[in-house]
C-alpha positions in Angstrom: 42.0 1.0 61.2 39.8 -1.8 62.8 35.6 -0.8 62.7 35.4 -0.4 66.4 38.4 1.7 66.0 36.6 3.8 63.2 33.8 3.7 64.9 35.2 5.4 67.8 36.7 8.0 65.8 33.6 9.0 63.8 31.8 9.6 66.6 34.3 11.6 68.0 34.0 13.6 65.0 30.3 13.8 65.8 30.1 14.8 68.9 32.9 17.7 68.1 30.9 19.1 65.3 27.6 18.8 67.3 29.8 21.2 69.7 31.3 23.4 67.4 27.8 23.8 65.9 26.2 25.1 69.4 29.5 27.8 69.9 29.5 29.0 66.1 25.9 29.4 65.3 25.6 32.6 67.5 26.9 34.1 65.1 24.8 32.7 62.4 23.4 36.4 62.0 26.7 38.1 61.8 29.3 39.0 58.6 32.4 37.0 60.0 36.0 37.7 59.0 38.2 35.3 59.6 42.0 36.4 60.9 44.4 33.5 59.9 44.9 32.3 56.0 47.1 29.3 57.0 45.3 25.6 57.7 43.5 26.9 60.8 42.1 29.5 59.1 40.4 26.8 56.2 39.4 24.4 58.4 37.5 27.2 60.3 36.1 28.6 57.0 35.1 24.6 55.8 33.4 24.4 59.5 31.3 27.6 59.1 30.4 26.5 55.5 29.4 22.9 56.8 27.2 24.9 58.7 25.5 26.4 56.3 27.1 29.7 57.1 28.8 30.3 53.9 27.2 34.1 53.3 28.6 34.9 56.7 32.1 34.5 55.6 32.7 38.1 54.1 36.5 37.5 53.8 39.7 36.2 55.6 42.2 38.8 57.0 45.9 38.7 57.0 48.1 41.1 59.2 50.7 41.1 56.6 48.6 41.4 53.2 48.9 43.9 50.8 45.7 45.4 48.7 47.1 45.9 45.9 47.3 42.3 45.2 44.4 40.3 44.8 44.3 37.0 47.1 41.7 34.1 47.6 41.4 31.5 50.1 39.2 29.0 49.6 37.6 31.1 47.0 37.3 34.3 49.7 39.1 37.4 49.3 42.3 38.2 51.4 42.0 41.8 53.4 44.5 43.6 55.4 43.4 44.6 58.6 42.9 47.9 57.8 40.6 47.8 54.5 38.8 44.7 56.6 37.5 46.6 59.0 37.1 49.6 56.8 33.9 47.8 54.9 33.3 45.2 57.9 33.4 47.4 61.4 30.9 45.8 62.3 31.9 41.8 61.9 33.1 39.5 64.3 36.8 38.5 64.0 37.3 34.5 64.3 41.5 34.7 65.1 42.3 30.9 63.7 46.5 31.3 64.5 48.6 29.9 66.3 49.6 33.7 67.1 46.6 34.6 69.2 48.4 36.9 71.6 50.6 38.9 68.9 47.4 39.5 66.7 45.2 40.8 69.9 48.3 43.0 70.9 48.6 44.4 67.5 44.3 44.3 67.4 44.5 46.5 70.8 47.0 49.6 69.8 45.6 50.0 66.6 43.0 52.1 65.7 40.5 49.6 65.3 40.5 48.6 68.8 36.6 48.6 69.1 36.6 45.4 66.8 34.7 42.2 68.2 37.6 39.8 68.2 36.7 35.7 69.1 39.3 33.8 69.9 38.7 30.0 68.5 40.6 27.5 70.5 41.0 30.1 73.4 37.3 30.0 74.1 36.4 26.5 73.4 39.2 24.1 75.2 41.2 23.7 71.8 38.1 21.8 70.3 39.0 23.0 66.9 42.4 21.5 67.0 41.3 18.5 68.1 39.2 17.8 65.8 42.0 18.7 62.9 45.0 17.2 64.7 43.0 14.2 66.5 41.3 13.3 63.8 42.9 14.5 61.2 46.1 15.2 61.8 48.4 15.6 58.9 51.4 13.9 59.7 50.0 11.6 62.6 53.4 10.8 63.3 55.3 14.4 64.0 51.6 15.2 66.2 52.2 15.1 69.8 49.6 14.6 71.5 45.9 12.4 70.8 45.8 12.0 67.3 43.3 9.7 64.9 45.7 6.9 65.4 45.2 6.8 68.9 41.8 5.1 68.7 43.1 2.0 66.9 46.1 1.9 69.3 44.1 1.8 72.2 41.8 -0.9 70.4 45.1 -3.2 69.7 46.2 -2.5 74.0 42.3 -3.5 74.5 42.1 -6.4 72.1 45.9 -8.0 73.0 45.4 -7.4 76.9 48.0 -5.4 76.7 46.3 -2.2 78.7 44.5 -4.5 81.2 48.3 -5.8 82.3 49.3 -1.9 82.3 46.5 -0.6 84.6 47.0 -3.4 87.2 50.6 -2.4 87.2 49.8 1.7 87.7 46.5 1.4 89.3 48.2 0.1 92.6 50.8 2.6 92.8 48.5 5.9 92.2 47.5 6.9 96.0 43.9 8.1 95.3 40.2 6.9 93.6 40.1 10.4 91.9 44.1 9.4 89.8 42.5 6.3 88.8 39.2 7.6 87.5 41.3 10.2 85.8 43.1 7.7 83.8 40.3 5.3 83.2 38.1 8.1 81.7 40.6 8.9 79.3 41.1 5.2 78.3 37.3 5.0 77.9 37.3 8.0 75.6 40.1 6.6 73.5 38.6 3.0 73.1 34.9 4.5 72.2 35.1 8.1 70.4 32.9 9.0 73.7 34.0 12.5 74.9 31.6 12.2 77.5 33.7 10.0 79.8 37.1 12.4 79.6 35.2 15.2 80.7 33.4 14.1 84.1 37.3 14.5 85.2 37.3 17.5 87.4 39.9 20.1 86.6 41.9 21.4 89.1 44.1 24.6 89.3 47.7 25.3 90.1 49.1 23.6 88.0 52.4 21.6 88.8 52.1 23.0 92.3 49.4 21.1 93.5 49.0 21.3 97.1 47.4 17.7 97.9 50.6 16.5 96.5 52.9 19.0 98.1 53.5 22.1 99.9 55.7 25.0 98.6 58.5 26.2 101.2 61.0 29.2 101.1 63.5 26.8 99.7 62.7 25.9 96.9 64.5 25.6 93.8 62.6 25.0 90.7 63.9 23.4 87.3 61.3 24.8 84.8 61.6 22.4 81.7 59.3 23.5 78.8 59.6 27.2 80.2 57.4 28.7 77.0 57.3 32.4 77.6 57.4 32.7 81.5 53.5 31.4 82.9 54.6 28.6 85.1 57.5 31.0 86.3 54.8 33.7 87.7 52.6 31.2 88.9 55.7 29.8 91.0 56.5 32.9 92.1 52.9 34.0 92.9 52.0 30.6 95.0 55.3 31.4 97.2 54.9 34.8 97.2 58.0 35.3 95.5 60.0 33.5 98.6 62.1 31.2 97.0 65.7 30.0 96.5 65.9 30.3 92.5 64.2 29.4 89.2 66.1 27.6 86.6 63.9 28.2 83.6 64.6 26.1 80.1 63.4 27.0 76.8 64.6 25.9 73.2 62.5 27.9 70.8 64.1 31.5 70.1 60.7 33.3 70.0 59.4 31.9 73.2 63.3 32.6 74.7 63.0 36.0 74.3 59.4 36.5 75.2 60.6 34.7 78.4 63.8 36.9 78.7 61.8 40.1 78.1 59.6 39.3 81.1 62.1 38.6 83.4 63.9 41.8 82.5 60.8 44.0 82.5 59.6 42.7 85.7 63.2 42.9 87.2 62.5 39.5 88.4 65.4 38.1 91.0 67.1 34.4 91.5 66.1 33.5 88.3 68.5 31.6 85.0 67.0 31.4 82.1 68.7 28.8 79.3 67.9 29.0 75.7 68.3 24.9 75.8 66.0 21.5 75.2 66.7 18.7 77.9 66.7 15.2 77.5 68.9 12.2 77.8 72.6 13.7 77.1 74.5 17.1 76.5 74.6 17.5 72.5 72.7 19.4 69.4 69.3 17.8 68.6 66.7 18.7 65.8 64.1 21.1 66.6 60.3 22.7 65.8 60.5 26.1 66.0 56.9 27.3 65.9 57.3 30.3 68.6 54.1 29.0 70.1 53.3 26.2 73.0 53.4 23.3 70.3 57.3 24.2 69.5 59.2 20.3 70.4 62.1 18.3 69.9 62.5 16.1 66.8 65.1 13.4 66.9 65.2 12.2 63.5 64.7 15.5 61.7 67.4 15.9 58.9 66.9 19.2 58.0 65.8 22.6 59.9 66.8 24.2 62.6 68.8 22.6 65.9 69.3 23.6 69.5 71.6 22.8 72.4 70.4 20.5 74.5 71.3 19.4 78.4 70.8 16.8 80.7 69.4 18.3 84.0 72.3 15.8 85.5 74.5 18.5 84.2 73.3 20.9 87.2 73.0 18.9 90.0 74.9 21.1 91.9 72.0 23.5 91.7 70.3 21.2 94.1 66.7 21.4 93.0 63.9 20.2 95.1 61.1 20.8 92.4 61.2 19.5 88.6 58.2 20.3 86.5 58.4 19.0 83.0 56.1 20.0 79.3 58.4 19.2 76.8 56.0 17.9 74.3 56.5 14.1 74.6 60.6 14.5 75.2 59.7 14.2 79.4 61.2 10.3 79.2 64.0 11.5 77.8 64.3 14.6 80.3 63.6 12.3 83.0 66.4 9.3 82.4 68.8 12.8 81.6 67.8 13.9 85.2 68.8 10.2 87.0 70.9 11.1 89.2 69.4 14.2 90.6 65.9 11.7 91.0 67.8 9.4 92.8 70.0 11.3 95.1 67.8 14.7 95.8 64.7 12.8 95.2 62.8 16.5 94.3 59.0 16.4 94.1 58.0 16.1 90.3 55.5 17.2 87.8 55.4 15.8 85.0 52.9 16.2 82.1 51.9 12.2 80.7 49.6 13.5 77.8 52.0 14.0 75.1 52.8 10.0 74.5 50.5 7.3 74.3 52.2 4.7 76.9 53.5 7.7 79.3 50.8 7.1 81.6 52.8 4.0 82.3 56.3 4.0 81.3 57.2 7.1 83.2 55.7 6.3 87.5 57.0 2.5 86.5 60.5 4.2 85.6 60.1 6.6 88.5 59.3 3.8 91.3 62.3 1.4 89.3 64.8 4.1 90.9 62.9 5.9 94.0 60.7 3.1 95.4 59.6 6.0 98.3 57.8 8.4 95.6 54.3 8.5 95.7 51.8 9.4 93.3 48.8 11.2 91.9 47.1 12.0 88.7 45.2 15.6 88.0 43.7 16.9 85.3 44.4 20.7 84.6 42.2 21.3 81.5 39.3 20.4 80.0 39.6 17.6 77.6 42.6 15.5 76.9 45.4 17.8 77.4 47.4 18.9 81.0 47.1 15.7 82.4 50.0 15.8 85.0 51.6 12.8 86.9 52.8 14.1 90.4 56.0 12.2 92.1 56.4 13.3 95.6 
């Protein structure tokens, strides 16, 4: 890594910690248990202690953990719920998992209910994993997403000319001042550690159905890629007011699949297909994540685990759809030269997420314009920080 590069990167670090220090030290005069024993759960414990808050950490907690055995992480005792809040009833709860919701469902019909719970991430813009997957990610390569090495990659675009060549490509083509100032805020971020400069971008709701870009009729028919458990499918059918010609929903991880299946049963929710599928470039098997979370992805080269079906959207072009919203965890290229034909024929309005890849801000409205020269576009930011940074084709 190059000293500017490092440079940048520490005082990312810096000003994360500074931020971190502001949200935990209200509870510098509580006992804390912390729910999560996994790598979450330590780097929250090592972040307290950095703090000096090391007598607040009475113990972690474990859903699953039996008493009879005696656990320690990081030199803490293990609790089950149960005998947690037995001797801590009083204690605030940091929940460091990636299972937030399941833990605050099981939190709510116990019979320790009345327990202060704090969700980490939830309540601080995923700060925390930046700072352990941005900066210290442990396998830079399988992260999607900003991660440590970003900072010297976007010193090498700097330093060769490369990213002054890419912005006066994109620039041009984005229709507004605000998509420009999106994208040069994050590259400012990127080249000085500066979190400042990524978050003047103002964040903007309804997501992937953003009315500057496009209006909603009583036609449409959506391809949800990256389906997770259902959100963007009751926001769709909340902004048309459930007038609509049908939902085609994809999801590849199993956990998320049923979660997504459940709620469309529950809610006895009409026109809708749900497919328990990844989409990219071709129809085949392909290796897979499964985390049962929002981070689940697509692997090509992965040799072992798990692998799923996966489609090309070209595949249902006789579904005719006239909105395609992709978050597929950096496999949207791939979805997108998979969905070819249905771009150039239907030409549907697009959302597309451009945060998981380090040159998607680029490659993807440059591959886009290559094969529908009409489409214009805009940049919005959808969340603080550097994630839900949507490119809209329309």
């Amino acid at each position: 890594m190059s000293i500017r590069s490092e440079s940048a990167k520490q005082l990312f670090e810096l000003q994360l910690r500074a931020k971190f220090f502001k949200i935990y030290s209200k509870f510098s005069n509580r006992d804390i248990l912390i729910w999560g024993t996994g790598n979450y759960g330590k780097f929250i414990c090592n972040l307290l202690k950095s703090f000096n808050m090391s007598n607040n950490i009475k113990g972690f907690c474990n859903t699953y953990h039996d008493d009879t055995q005696a656990v320690y992480v990081e030199n803490i005792p293990v609790f089950s719920p149960k005998s947690a809040v037995a001797k801590y009833h009083n204690a605030v709860y940091i929940i460091a998992s990636d299972y937030v919701d399941e833990i605050l469902e099981y939190v709510r019909n116990s019979d320790f209910s009345f327990i202060e719970t704090y969700v980490s991430d939830r309540y601080t813009n995923l700060l925390e994993k930046q700072l352990i997957y941005y900066t210290y990610a442990p396998d830079p390569k399988t992260v999607v997403g900003f991660n440590y090495t970003w900072f010297e990659l976007y010193d090498k675009l700097e330093l060769t000319g490369k990213l002054k060549e890419y912005k006066s490509t994109i620039f041009p083509l984005l229709e507004d001042d605000k998509s420009r100032e999106i994208l040069q805020n994050r590259f400012d971020s990127f080249l000085t550690g500066n979190i400042s400069y990524v978050e003047k971008n103002p964040v903007d709701p309804n997501q992937y159905f953003f009315d500057e870009c496009y209006k909603l009729t009583d036609d449409e028919v959506l391809f949800d890629c990256g389906g997770f458990t259902g959100d963007t499918v009751l926001d769709f059918i909340k902004l048309t007011q459930g007038l609509f010609k049908k939902i085609i929903s994809f999801e590849p991880d199993e956990k998320n699949f049923q979660k997504l299946k459940n709620l469309v049963q529950k809610r006895e929710l009409q026109n809708i297909e749900i497919k328990n599928q990844a989409t990219g470039r071709k129809q085949g098997k392909i290796g897979f994540v499964s985390n049962g979370n929002m981070v689940s992805k697509v692997v090509e080269r992965q040799k072992d685990g798990i692998q799923v079906d996966i489609v090309a959207l070209d595949d249902y072009l006789s579904d005719k759809p006239t909105i395609i919203k992709m978050d597929v965890e950096g496999f949207e290229f791939e979805t997108l030269k998979g969905a070819e034909n249905i771009i150039r024929t239907l030409k549907p309005k697009l959302a597309i997420c451009i945060y998981h890849k380090i040159l998607d801000f680029y490659e993807i409205p440059v591959y886009l314009k290559s094969i529908v020269p009409e489409y214009k576009f805009k940049v919005r930011q959808h969340e603080p920080g550097f994630c839900e940074t949507v490119l809209y084709a329309y």
